[in-house]
C-alpha positions as a printed Julia matrix, in Angstrom:
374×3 Matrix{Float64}:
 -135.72  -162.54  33.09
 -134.97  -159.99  30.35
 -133.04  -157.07  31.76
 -132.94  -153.99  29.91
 -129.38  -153.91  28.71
 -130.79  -156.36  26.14
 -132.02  -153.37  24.69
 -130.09  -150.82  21.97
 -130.43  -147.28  21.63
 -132.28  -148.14  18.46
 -135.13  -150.32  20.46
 -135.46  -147.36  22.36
 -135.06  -144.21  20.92
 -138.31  -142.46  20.45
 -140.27  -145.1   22.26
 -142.1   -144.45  24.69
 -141.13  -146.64  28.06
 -143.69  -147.37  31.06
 -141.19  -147.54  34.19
 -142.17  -148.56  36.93
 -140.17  -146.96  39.78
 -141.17  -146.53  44.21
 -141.06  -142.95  45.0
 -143.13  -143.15  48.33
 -140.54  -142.08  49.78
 -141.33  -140.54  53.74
 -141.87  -136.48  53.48
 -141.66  -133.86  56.1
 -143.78  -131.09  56.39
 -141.59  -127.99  56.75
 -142.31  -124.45  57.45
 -145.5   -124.7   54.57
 -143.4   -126.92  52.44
 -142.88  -130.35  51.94
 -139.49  -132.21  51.95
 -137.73  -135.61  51.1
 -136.56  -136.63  54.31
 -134.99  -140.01  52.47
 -133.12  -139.61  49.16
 -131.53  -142.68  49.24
 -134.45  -145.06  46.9
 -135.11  -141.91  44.8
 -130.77  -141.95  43.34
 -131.17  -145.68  43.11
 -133.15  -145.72  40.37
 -130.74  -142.85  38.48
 -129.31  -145.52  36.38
 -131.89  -147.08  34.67
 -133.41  -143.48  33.91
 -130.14  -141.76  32.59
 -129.58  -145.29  30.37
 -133.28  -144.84  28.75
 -132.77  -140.89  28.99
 -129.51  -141.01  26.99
 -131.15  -143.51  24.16
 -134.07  -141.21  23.48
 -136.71  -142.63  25.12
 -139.55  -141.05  26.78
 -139.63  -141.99  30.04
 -143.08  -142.19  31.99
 -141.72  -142.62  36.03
 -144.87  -144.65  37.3
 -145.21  -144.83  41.43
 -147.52  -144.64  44.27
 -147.44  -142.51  46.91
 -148.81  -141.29  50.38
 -149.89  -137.69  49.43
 -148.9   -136.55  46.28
 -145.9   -136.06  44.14
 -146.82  -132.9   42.42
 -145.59  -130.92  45.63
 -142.14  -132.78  45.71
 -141.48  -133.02  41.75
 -139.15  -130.02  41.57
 -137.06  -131.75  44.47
 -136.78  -134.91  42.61
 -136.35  -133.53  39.35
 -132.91  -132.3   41.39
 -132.24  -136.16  42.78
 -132.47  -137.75  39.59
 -130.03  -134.84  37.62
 -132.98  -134.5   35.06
 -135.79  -131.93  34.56
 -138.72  -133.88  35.69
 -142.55  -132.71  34.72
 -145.27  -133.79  36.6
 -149.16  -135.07  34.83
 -151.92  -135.92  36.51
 -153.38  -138.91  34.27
 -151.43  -141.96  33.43
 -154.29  -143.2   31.4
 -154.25  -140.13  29.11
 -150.4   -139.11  29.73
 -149.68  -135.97  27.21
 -146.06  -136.19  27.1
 -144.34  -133.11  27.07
 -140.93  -133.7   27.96
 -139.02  -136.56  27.67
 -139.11  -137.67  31.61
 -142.43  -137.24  33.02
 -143.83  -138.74  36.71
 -147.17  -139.4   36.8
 -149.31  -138.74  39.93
 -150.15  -141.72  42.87
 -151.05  -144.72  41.15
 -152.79  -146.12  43.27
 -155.62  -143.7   43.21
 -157.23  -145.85  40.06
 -159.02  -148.5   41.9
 -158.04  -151.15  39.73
 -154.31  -151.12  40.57
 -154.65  -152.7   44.23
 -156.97  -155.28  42.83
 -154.88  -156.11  39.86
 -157.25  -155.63  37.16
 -156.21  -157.1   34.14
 -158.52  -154.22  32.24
 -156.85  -151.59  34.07
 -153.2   -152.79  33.08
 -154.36  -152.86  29.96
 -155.52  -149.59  29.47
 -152.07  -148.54  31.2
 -150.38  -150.21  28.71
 -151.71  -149.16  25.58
 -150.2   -145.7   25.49
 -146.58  -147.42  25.93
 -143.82  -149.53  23.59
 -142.31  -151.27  26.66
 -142.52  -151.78  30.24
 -140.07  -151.9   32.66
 -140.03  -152.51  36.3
 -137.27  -151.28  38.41
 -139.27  -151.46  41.63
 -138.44  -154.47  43.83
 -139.82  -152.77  46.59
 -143.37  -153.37  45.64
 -142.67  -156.84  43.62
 -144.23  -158.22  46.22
 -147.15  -157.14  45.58
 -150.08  -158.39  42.9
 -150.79  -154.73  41.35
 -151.8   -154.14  37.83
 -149.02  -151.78  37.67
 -146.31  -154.04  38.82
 -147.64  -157.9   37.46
 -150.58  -157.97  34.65
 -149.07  -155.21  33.02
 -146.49  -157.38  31.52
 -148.86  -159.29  29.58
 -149.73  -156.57  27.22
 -146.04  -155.15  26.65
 -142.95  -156.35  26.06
 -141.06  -156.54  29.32
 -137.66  -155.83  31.05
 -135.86  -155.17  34.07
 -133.92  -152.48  35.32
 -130.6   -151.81  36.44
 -131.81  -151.8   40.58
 -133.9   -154.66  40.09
 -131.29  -156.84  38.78
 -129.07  -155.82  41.68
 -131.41  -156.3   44.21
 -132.17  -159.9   42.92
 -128.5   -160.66  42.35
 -127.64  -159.46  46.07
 -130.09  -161.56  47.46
 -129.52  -164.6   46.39
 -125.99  -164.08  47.0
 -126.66  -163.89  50.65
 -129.33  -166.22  50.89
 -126.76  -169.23  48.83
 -123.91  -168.42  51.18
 -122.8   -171.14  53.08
 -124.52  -171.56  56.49
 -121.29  -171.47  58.69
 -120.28  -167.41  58.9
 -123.79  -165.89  57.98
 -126.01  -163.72  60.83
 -129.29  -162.61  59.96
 -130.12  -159.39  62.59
 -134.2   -159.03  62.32
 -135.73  -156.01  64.6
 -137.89  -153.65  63.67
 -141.92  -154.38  64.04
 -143.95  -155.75  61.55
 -143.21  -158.89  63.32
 -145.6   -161.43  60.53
 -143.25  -160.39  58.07
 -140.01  -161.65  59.44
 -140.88  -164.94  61.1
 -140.94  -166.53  57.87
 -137.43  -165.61  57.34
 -136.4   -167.33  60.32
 -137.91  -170.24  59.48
 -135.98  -169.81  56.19
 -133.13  -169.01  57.47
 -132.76  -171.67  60.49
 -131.21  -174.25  57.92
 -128.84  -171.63  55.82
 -127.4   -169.24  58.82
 -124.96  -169.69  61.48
 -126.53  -166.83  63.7
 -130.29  -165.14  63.87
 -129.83  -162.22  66.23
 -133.36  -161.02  67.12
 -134.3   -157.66  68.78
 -136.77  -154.89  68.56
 -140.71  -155.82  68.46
 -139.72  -158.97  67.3
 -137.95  -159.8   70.4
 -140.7   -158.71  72.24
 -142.45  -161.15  70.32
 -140.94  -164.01  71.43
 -140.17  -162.91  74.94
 -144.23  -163.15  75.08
 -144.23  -166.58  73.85
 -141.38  -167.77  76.29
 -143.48  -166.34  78.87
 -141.44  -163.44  80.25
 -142.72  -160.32  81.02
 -143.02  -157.42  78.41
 -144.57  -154.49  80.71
 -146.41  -152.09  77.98
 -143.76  -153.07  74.97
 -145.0   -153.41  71.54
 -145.93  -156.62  70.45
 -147.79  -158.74  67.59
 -149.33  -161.55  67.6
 -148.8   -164.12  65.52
 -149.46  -167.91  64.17
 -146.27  -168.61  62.99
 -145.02  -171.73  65.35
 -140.98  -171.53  65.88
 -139.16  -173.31  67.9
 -138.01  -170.56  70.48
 -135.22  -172.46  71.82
 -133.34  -173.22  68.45
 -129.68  -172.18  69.34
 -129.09  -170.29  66.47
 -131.62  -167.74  67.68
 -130.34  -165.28  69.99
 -131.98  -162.71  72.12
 -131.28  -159.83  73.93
 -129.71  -160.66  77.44
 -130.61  -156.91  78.66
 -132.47  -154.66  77.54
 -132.91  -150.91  77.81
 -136.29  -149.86  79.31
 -138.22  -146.48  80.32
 -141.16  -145.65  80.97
 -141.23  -142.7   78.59
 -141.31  -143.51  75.29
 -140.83  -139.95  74.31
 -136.67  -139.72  75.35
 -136.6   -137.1   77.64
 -136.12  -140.11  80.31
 -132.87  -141.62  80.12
 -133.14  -145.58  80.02
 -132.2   -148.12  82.45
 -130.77  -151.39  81.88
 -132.38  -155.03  83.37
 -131.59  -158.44  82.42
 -135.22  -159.22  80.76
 -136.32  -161.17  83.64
 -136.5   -157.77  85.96
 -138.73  -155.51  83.53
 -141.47  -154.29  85.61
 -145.07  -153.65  84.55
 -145.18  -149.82  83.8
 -141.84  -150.14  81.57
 -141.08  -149.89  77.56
 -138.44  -152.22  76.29
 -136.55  -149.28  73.8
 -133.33  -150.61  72.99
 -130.91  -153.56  73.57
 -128.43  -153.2   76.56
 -124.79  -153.44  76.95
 -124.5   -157.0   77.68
 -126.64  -157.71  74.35
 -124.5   -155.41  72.35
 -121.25  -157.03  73.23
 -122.62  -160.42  72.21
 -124.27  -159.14  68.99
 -121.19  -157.38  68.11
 -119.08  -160.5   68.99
 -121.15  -162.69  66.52
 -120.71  -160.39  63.43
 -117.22  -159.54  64.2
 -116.17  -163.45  62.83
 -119.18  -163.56  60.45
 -118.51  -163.62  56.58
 -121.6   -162.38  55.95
 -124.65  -160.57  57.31
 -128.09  -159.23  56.5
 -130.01  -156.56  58.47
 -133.31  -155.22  58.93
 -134.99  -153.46  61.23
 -133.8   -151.28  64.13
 -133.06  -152.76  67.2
 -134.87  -150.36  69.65
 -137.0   -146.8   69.24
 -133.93  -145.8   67.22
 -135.72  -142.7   65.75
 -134.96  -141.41  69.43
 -131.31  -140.87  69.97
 -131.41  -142.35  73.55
 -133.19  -145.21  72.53
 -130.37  -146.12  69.1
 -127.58  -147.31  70.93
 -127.83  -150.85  70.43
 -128.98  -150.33  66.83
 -125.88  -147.33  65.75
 -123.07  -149.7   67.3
 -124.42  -153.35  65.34
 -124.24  -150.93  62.1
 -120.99  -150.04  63.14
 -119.98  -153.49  63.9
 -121.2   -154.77  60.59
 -118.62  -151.99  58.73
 -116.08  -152.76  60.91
 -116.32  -156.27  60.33
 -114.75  -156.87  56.88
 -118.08  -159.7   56.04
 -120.22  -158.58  53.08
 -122.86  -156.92  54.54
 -126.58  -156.14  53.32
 -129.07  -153.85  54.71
 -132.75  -152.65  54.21
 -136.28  -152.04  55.79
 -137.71  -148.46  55.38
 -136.59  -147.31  59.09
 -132.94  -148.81  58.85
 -132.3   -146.63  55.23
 -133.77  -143.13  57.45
 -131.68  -143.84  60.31
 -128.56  -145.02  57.85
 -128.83  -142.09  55.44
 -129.12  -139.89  58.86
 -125.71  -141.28  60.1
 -124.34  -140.58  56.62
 -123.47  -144.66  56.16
 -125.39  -145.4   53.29
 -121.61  -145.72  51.41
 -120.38  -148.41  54.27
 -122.24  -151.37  53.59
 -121.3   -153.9   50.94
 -125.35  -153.64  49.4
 -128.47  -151.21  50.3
 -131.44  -152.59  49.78
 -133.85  -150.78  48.65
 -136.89  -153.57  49.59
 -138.65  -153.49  52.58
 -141.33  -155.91  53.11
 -140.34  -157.19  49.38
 -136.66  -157.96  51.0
 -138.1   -160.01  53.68
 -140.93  -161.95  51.16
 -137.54  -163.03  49.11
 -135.4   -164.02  51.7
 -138.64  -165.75  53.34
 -137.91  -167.74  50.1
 -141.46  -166.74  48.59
 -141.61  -165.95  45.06
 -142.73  -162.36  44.36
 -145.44  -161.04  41.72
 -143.4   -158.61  40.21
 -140.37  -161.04  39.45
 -142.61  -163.45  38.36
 -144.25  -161.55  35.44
 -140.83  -161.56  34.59
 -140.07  -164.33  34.37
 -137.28  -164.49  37.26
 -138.75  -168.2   38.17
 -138.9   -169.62  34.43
């Protein structure tokens, strides 16, 4: 995989550089104005922009997006340290100023299908290509795989990290590693189990996910979320452990405070919202003599402050706990950025569901085009 500190300031200086960055970043709709209500994926990708910046390239920031970037630019233009303009058209981009982001995307039809015609008329206003967005590696977009067939290709700074901090934690010995899974999205993270069955010590499972598997051990769930799924597991693997209480309420909303059962006692009418005491203890037990652990995914509601006990005191006993520690998932960097902790773990992950499809062990798109898997 070529990485784009193979490049000189002479390969780069007045070219014109197609980088492929993930600004959907979540925004808040406040008093008529819209704001960033994450920062943390928008500075990761300062690096690889100030390196290309400095060497005189012009640098077209290429992302999707929910709604659209053009009423967020000026605050990003502040993130990144750079005067930022904003154009409409990737496919006719005008250039203006030497760092320009380029609206959603994914509004050109052929970027979700992977259209080989599309990436190439992407690529034909560019000298080189390079993808700095692990985050959506995992997917089969024009933008993020074909594309490298009709430019010379690289990787950037947070892409090399990302790979570099995965593997580490997936080729760590077995004995000392805990994976922590929560969170919903429950498809995504039984492959990682399976994965991870044979290379971790510990697989601490909570949120949805426990849910999940509560269902399929035949224990009672009341009105909890839950997926279902046709992954088969073997439920009663040791290394798996679930939640020996759990916090429930029949609110969702937190204005009731929760109670605490042992999961045989949840009644019909009742949310499971957060791990209880009991579970915490253990949890925090495990990862206290770990050497290393990954997390993702909150282990309760923990957007509600009653309901992010379980999940605020694992994060705490991962920092506390001296192991090299790696986080990500889209709702664990809010609530971690929140709390001000972003600085506390040994690696941030910027990958969601692109986190889970590598430690799954499946190869993504992205990496692939490449050439991460030779």
């Amino acid at each position: 995989m070529k990485k784009i500190q193979d490049l000189s300031e002479s390969d780069l200086k007045d070219k014109k550089v197609f980088l492929r960055v993930d600004f959907n970043v979540p925004i808040q709709l406040t008093d008529n104005s819209k704001q960033l209500t994450e920062t943390y994926r928008i500075k990761a990708y300062k690096e690889t922009i100030d390196f290309l910046f400095s060497a005189g390239a012009k640098v077209a920031l290429v992302s999707h997006v929910a709604s659209s970037f053009k009423d967020i630019i000026r605050e990003i233009g502040e993130i990144l340290g750079h005067q930022v303009t904003f154009e409409d058209d990737i496919l006719n981009p005008q250039f203006n100023s030497q760092l320009t982001l380029f609206e959603n995307v994914r509004k050109y039809e052929g970027e979700q299908i992977n259209d080989s015609g599309f990436a190439e008329d992407l690529a034909k206003n560019f000298d080189v290509y390079v993808n700095d967005a692990f985050s959506v590696s995992h997917r089969k977009h024009a933008s993020v795989s074909v594309i490298t067939k009709f430019l010379p290709s690289y990787s950037g700074f947070l892409m090399a990290k990302e790979v570099e901090n995965l593997d580490k934690v997936i080729n760590e010995p077995a004995q000392g590693k805990t994976v922590i899974l929560g969170g919903a999205k429950v498809a995504t993270k039984l492959p990682v189990i399976k994965n991870f069955l044979g290379k971790a010590e510990h697989i601490l499972v909570a949120g949805a996910l426990a849910n999940t598997v509560f269902k399929a051990k035949g224990l009672k769930i009341g009105k909890s979320t839950v997926e279902e799924v046709e992954e088969q597991i073997d439920w009663n693997n040791p290394k798996m452990i679930l939640p020996k209480d759990i916090a429930v309420s029949e609110d969702k909303s937190g204005e009731t405070f929760p109670e605490v059962f042992p999961v045989k006692d949840l009644e019909e009418n009742q949310y499971i919202l957060d791990i209880g005491p009991e579970t915490i203890k253990e949890f925090s037990g495990i990862i206290k003599n770990s050497k290393t652990v990954i997390f993702n995914g909150p282990l309760g509601l923990a957007e509600i402050e009653v309901f992010s006990n379980g999940t605020k005191t694992v994060l705490d006993s991962m920092i506390r706990s001296g192991a090299f520690t790696v986080i990500g998932g889209g709702d664990t960097l809010a609530l971690v950025e929140k709390l001000g902790l972003l600085d506390k773990f040994s690696y941030v992950s910027t990958g969601g569901g692109a986190m889970l499809e590598f430690l799954a062990g499946n190869k993504l798109p992205g990496l692939g085009a490449l050439g991460y898997y030779g």
